[in-house]
C-alpha positions as CSV (number, residue, x, y, z in Angstrom):
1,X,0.0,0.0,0.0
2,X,2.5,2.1,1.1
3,X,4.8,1.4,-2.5
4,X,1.4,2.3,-4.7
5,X,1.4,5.7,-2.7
6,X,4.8,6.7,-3.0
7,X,4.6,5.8,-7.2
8,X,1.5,8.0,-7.3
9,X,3.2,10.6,-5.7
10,X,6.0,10.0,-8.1
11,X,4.2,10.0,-10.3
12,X,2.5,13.4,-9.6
13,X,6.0,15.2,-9.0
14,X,7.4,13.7,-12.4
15,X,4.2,15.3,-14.4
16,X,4.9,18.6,-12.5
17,X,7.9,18.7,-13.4
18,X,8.0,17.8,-16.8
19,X,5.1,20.3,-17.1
20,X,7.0,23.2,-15.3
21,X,9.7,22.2,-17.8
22,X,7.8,22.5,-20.5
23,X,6.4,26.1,-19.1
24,X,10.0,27.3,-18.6
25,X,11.1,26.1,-22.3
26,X,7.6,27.6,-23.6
27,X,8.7,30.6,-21.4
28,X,12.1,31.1,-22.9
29,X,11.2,30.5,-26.1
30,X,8.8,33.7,-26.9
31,X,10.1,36.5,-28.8
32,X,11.5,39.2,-26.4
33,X,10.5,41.6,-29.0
34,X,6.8,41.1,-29.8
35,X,4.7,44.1,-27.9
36,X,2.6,42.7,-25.7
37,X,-0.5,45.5,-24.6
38,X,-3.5,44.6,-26.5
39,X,-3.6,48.2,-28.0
40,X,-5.7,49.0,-31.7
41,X,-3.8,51.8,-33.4
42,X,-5.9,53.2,-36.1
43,X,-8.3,49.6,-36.3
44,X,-4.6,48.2,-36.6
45,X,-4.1,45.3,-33.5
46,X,-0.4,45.7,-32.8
47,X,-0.7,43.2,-29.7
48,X,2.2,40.3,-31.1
49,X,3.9,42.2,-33.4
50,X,7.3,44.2,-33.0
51,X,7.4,47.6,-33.1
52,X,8.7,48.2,-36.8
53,X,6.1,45.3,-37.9
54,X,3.3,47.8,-36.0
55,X,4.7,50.8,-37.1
56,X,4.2,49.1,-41.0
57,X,1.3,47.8,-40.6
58,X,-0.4,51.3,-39.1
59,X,1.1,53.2,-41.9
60,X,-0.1,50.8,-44.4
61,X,-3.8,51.2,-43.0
62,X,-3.0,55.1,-43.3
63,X,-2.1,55.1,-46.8
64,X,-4.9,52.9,-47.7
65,X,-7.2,55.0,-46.1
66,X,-5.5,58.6,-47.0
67,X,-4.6,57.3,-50.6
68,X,-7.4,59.0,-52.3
69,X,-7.3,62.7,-49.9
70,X,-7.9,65.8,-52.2
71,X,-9.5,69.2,-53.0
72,X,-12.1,69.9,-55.6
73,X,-11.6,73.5,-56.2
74,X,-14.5,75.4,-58.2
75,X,-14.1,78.5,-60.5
76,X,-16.5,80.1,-63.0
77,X,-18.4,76.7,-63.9
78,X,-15.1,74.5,-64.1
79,X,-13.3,72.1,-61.2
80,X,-10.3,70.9,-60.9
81,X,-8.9,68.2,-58.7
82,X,-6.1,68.7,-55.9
83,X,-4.0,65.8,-54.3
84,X,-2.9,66.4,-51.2
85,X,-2.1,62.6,-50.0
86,X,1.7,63.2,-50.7
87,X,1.5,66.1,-48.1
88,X,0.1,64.0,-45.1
89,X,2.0,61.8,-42.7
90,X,1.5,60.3,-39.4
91,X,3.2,60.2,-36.1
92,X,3.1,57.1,-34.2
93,X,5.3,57.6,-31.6
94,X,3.2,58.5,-28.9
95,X,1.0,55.6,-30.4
96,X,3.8,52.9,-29.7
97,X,4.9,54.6,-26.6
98,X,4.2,52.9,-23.6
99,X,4.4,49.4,-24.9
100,X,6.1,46.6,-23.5
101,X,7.4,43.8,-24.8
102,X,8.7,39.8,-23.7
103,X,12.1,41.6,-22.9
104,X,10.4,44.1,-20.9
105,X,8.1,40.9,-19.2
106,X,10.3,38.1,-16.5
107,X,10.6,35.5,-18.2
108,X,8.2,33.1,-15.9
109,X,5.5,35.2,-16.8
110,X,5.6,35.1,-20.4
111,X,3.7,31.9,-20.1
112,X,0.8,33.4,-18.3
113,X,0.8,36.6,-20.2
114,X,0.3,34.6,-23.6
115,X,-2.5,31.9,-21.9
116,X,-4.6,35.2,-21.0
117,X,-4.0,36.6,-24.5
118,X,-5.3,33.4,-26.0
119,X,-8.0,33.2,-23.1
120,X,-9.1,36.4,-23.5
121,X,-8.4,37.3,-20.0
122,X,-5.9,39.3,-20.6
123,X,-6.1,43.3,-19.8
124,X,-8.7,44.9,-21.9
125,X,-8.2,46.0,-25.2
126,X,-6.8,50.1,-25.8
127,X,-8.2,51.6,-29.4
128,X,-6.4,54.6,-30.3
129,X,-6.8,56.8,-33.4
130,X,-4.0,59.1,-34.8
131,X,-4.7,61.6,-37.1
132,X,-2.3,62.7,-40.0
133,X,-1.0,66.0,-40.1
134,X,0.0,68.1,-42.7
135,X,4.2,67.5,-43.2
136,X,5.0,68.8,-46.9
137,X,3.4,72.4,-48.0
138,X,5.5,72.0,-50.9
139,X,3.5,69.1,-52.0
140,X,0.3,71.1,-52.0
141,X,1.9,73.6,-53.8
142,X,2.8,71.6,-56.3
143,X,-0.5,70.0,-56.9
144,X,-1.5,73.2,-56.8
145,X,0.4,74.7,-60.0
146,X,0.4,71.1,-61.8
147,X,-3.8,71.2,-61.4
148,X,-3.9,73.4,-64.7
149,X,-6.2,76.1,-62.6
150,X,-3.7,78.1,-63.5
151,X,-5.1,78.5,-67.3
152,X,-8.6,79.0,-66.2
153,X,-9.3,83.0,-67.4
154,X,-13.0,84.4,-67.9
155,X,-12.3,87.0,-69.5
156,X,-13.6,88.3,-72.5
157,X,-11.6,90.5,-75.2
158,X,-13.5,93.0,-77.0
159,X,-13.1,92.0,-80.4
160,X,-15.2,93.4,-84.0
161,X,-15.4,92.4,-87.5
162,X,-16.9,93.8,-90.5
163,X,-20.3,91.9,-91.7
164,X,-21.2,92.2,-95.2
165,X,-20.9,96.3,-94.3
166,X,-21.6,96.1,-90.4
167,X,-19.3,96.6,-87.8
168,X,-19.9,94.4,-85.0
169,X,-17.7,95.7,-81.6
170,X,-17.7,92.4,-79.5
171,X,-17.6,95.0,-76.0
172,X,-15.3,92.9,-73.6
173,X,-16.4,91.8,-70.3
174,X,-13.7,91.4,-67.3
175,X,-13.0,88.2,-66.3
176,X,-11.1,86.5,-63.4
177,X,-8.2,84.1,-62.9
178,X,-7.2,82.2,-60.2
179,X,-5.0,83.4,-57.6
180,X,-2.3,80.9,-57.4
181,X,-1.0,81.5,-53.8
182,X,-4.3,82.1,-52.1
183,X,-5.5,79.0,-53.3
184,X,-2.4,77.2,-51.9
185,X,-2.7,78.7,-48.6
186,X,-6.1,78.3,-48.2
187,X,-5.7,74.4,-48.7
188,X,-2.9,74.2,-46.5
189,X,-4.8,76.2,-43.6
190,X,-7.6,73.5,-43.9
191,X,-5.1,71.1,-43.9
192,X,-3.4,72.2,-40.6
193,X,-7.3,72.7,-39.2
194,X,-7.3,68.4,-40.1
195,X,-9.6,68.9,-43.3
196,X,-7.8,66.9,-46.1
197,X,-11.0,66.7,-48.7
198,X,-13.7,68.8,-49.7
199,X,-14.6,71.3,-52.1
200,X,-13.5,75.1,-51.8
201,X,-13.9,77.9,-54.1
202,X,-10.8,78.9,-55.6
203,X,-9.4,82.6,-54.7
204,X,-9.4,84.9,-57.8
205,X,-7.8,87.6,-59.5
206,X,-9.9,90.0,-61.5
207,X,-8.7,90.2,-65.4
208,X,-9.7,93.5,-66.6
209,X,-10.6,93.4,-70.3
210,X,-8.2,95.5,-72.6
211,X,-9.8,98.9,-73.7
212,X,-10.9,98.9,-77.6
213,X,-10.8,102.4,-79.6
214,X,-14.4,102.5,-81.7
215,X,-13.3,105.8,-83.4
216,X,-10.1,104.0,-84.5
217,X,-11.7,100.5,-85.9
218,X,-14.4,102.7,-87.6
219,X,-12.0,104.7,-89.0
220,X,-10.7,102.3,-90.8
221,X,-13.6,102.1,-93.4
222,X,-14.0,106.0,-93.8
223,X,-13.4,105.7,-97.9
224,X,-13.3,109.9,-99.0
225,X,-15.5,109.7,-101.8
226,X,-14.1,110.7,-105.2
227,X,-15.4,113.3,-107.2
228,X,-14.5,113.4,-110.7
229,X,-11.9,115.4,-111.9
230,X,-8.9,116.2,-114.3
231,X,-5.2,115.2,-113.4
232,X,-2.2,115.5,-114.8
233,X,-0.2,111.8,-115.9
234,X,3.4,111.5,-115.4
235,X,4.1,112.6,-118.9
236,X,1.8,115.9,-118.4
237,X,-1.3,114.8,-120.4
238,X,-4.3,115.8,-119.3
239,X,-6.1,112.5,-117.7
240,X,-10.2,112.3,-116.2
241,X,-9.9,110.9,-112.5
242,X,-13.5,109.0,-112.8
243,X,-15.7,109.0,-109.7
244,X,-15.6,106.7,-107.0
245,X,-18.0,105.6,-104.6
246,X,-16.8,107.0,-100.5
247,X,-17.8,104.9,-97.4
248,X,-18.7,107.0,-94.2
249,X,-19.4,106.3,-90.4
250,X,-21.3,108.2,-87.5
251,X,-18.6,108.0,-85.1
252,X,-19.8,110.1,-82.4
253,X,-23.2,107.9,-82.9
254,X,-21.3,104.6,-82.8
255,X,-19.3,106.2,-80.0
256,X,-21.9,107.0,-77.8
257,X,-23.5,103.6,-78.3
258,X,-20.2,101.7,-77.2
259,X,-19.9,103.8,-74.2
260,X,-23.8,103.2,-73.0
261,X,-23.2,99.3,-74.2
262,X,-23.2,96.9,-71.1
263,X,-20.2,94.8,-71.1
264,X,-20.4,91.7,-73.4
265,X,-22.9,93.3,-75.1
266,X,-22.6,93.8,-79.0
267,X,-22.5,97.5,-80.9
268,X,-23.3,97.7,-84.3
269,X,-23.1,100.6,-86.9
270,X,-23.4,101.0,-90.8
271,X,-21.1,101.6,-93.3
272,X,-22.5,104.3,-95.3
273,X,-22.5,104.8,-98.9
274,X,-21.7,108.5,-99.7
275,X,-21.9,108.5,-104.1
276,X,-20.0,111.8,-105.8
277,X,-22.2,114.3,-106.5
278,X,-22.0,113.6,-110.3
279,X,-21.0,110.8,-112.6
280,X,-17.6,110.8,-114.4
281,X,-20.3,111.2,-117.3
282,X,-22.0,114.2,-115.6
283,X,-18.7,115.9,-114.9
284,X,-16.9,115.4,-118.5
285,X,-20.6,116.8,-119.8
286,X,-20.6,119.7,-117.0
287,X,-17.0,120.3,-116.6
288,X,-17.0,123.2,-119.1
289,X,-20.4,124.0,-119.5
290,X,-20.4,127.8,-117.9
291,X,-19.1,130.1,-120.0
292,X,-17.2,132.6,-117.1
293,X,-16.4,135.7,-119.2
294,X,-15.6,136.0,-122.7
295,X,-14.1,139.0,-125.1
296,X,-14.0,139.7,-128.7
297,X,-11.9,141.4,-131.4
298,X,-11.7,142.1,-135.1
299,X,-8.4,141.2,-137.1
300,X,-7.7,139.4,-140.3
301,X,-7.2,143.1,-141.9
302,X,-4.8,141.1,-144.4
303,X,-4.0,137.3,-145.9
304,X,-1.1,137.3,-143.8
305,X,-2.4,138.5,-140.8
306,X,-5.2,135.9,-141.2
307,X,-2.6,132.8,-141.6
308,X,-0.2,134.4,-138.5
309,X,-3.7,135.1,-136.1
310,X,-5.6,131.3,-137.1
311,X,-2.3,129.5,-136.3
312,X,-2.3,130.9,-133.4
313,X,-6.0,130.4,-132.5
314,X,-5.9,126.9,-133.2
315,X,-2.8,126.1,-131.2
316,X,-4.4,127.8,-128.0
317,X,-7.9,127.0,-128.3
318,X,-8.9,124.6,-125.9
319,X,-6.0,124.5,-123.5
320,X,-7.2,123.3,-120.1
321,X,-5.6,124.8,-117.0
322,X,-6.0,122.7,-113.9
323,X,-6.4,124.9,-110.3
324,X,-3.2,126.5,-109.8
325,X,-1.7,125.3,-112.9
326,X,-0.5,128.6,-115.5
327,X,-1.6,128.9,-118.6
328,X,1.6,130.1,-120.8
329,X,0.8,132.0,-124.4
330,X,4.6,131.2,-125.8
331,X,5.0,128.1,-124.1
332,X,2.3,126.7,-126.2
333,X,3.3,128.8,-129.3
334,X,6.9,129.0,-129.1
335,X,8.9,131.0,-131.8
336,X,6.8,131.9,-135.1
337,X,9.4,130.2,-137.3
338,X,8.2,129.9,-141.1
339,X,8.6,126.1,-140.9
340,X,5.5,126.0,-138.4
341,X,3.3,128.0,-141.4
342,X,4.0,131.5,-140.3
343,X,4.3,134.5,-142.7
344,X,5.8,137.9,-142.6
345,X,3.3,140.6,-140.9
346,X,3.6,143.9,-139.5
347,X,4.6,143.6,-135.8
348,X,5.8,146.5,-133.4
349,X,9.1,147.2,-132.2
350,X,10.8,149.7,-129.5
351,X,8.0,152.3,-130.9
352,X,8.0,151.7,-135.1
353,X,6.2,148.9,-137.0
354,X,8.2,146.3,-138.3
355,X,8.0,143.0,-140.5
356,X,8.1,139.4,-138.6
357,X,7.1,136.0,-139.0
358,X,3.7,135.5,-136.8
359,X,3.0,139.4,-137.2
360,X,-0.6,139.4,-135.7
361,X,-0.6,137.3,-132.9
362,X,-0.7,139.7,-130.1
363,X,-4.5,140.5,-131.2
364,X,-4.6,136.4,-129.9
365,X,-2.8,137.2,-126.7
366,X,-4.8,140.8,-125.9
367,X,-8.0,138.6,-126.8
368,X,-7.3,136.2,-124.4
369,X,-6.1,138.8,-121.9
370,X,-8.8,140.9,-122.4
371,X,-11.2,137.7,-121.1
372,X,-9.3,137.0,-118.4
373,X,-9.5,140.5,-116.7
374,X,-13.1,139.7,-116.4
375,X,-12.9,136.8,-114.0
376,X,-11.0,136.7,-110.7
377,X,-7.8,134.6,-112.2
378,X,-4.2,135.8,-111.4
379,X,-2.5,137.5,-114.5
380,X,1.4,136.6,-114.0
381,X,2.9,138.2,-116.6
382,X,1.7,141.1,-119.3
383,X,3.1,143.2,-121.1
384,X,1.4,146.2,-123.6
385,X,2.8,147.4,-126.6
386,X,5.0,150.0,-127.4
387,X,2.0,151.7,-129.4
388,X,-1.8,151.7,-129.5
389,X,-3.4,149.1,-131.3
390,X,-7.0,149.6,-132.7
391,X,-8.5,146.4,-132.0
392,X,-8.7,146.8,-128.0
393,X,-9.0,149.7,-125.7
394,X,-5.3,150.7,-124.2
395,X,-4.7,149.1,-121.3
396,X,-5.9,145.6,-121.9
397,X,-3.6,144.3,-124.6
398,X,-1.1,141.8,-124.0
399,X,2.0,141.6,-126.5
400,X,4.3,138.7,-126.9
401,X,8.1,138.9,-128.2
402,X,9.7,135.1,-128.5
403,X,11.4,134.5,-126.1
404,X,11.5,137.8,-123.8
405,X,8.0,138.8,-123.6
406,X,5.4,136.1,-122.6
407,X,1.9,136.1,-121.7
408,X,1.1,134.2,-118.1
409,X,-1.9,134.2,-115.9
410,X,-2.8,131.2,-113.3
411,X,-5.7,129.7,-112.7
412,X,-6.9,130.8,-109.1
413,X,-10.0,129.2,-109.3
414,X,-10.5,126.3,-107.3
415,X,-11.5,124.5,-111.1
416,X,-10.8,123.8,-113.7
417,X,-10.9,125.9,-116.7
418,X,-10.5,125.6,-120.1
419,X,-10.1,128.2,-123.0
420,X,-11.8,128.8,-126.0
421,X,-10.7,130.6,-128.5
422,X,-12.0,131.0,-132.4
423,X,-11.5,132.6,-135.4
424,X,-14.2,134.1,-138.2
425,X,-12.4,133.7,-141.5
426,X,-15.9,135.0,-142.4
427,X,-15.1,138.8,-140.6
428,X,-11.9,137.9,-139.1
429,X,-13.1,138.5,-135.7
430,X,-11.4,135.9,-133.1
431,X,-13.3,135.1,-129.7
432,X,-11.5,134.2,-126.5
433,X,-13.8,132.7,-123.4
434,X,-12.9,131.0,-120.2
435,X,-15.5,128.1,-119.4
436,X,-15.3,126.3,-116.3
437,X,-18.6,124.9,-113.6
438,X,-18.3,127.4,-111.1
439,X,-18.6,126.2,-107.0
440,X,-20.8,129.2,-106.8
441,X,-21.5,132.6,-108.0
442,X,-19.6,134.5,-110.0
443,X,-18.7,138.0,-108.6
444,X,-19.7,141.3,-111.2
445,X,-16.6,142.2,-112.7
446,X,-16.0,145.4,-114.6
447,X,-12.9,147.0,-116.1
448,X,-12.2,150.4,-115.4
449,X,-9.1,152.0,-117.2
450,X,-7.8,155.7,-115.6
451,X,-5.3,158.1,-117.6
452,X,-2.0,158.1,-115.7
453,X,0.9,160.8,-115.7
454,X,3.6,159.3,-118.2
455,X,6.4,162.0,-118.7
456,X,7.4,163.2,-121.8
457,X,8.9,159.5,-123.0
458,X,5.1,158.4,-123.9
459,X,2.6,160.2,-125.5
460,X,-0.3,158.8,-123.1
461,X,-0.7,156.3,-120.1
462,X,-3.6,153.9,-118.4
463,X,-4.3,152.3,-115.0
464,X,-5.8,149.4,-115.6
465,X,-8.4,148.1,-112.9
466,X,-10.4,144.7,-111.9
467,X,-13.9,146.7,-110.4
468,X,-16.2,143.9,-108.4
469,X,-19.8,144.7,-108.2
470,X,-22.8,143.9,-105.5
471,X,-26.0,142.9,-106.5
472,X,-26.9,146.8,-106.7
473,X,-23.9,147.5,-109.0
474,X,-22.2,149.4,-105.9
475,X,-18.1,148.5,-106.0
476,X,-17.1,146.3,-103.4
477,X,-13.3,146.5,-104.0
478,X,-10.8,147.7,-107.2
479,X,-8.2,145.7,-107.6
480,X,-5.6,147.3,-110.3
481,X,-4.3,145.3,-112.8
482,X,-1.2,147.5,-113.6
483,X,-0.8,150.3,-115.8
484,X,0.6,150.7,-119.5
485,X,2.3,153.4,-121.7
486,X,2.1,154.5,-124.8
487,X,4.0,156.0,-127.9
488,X,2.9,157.6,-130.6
489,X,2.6,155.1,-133.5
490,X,6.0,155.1,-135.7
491,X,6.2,153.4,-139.2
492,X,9.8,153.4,-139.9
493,X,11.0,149.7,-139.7
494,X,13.0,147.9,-137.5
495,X,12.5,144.1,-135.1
496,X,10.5,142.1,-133.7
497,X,7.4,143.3,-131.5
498,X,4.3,141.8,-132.9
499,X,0.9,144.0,-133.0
């Protein structure tokens, strides 16, 4: 009896002891460096695992869960899209402070410490949540410029364009832009308040639209209309500049209607047509069709005078003298040479009568002066002749001696005139008129001639005078036209002054 007891007790101290072995091995062999609080970091159990594995794992839960963080930021009617995971981080030191692990346990109790994990009656379970934070502002800016809010501009140019004869001014309308920084900060001031999504409305800049000049644009279609007219080519010929059609604008109108335009509103004006106030048919027809003074002598008194005077006639007639342009009697006749068809006539010289070729033509020249003193165009150079001639009253001849003594006058006008001069073989009488389509009326002109004190050199002297009239007939003003002296009329013969 007493044998069985002492193998049961034996027996009993052998099982302790090989269990108490097995405790101590069990014991000695857990990790020292598995954490050992039954602590939730973030729904992350780090109970078991060592700090770097809990450190990875709670930052892998934080990246999965932060992955998708960003700002929708809303301008005008447009969004863009701002990550800001790349700026966020987490601090888990505090988290992991305060955690023990097998090394920090004796070793006997590492037994009983992991039979109450696995029993569940170990020390109740700590949850704790750490929040990211913001650790990269540079981040944020960059998401910021690399959005592409930076393009986003409302503004709206003012702009035109010329429909079909319209102009259409597009008025411009300011705008706004983003304003890079302010958006930046005010993400990363949300982000430091623990915001890290949502939608904000982006800061802006105001774009003001650039200032258009309507008078300018308009001005560009202001076409001067083109009356018909003569003009000169480069080789002097006379040439008809034909009418042309002129484009006009109201600009003060168009103007005014920009200026009370709302902005982003649309302006229109017109081109208008402005026509010339006659056809190049009209003018060529009307150019000439006023007859502004004319004047009249008798000559032809013999054959030769008659060949000499219609040479002359026909190389004048019809010159055409535009506005400031001079009319010049020798220029057009040059020297009365016998190989142009003149013959010898009597012609004055220095006082006595004398043979020339073109004897004669002076009665042309005093014709055509004579005319002219009756309109208001400039007389640049006249002479008179040495002695009376009976075909025009003293003072208002005009003698010509190639190439000293020429005949001038300018046309003073403002249009163009043309002369007409004609010879009667029928009575001899030749006819000098200045036609031209006067801008308005005509003044009255008479011609007044006044005796002058000559001396004993000349036998008698005139002032010649341009009188203008009122309706009444009452002078307005006298204008002289110069004066002329005379000699008594000498036959003996000598050169060249022709009568």
């Amino acid at each position: 009896m007493k044998k069985k007891k002492a193998r049961r007790t034996l027996s009993v101290i052998s099982i302790i002891l090989v269990l108490g072995i097995a405790y101590v091995l069990f014991c000695m062999s857990q990790e020292n460096s598995l954490i050992r609080e039954n602590r939730v970091v973030n729904g992350v159990s780090i109970a078991g695992r060592t700090r770097a594995e809990a450190e990875s794992a709670v930052r892998q839960a934080f990246l999965r869960d932060y992955q998708d963080s960003a700002f929708t930021v809303t301008i005008g009617e447009e969004s863009y899209r701002i990550p800001v995971a790349g700026a966020l981080d987490i601090d888990l030191t505090e988290a992991l402070s305060g955690t023990t692990t097998n090394a920090d346990t004796p070793w006997y109790l590492r037994g009983i410490r992991y039979v109450q994990e696995k029993t569940g009656t170990a020390p109740q379970e700590e949850t704790l949540t750490v929040r990211p934070y913001l650790a990269d502002p540079d981040v944020v800016r960059s998401a910021v410029e690399a959005c592409g809010i930076d393009s986003y501009n409302s503004l709206v140019q003012s702009s035109w364009t010329n429909e079909g004869g319209t102009i259409v001014i597009h008025k411009g309308k300011n705008g706004e832009s983003a304003d890079m920084d302010a958006l930046a900060d005010l993400i990363l001031s949300k982000m430091e308040e623990g915001t890290f999504t949502g939608t904000v409305a982006c800061p802006t800049n105001v774009v003001e639209a650039d200032s258009i000049n309507v008078i300018q644009i308009a001005s560009q279609f202001l076409v001067p209309v083109q009356e018909p007219r003569f003009a000169r080519d480069e080789n002097g010929e006379l040439i008809t500049i034909p009418a042309q059609e002129g484009a006009t604008v109201d600009l003060m109108a168009f103007k005014a209607a920009y200026d009370a335009a709302g902005d982003g509103e649309d302006v229109t004006v017109e081109i208008q047509t402005v026509k010339p106030s006659m056809t190049t048919e009209e003018f060529e027809q009307t150019v000439f069709d006023t007859e502004l003074s004319s004047y009249y002598t008798y000559g032809g008194t013999t054959a030769n005078k008659e060949i000499n005077q219609a040479l002359a006639v026909s190389t004048v007639n019809g010159a055409i003298l535009l506005p400031g342009e001079e009319f010049s009697y020798l220029g057009l006749i040059g020297d009365t040479t016998p190989d142009k068809g003149y013959v010898l006539e009597n012609a004055y010289q220095e006082g006595r009568v004398v043979k020339e070729y073109g004897g004669g033509i002076c009665q042309v020249s005093s014709t055509i002066y004579a005319a002219v003193l009756y309109t208001e165009i400039e007389v640049t150079e006249r002479y008179n002749h040495s002695m009376p001639v009976g075909y025009i009253p003293s003072g208002m001849d005009a003698t010509v001696s190639y190439p000293s003594a020429n005949f001038r006058f300018k046309n003073t006008l403002g249009y163009p005139i043309k002369l007409q001069v004609t010879y009667d073989y029928n009575d001899g009488m030749i006819r000098a008129a200045i036609l031209g389509h006067p801008n308005g009326t005509e003044p009255t002109i008479e011609i007044w001639r006044e005796g002058i004190d000559v001396g004993e050199d000349y036998s008698y002297g005139v002032q010649t005078f341009r009188v203008y009239l009122d309706e009444d007939g009452d002078v307005i003003k006298k204008v002289s036209m110069g004066s002329s002296r005379y000699k008594e009329l000498n036959w003996n013969k000598s050169s060249s002054e022709t009568a």
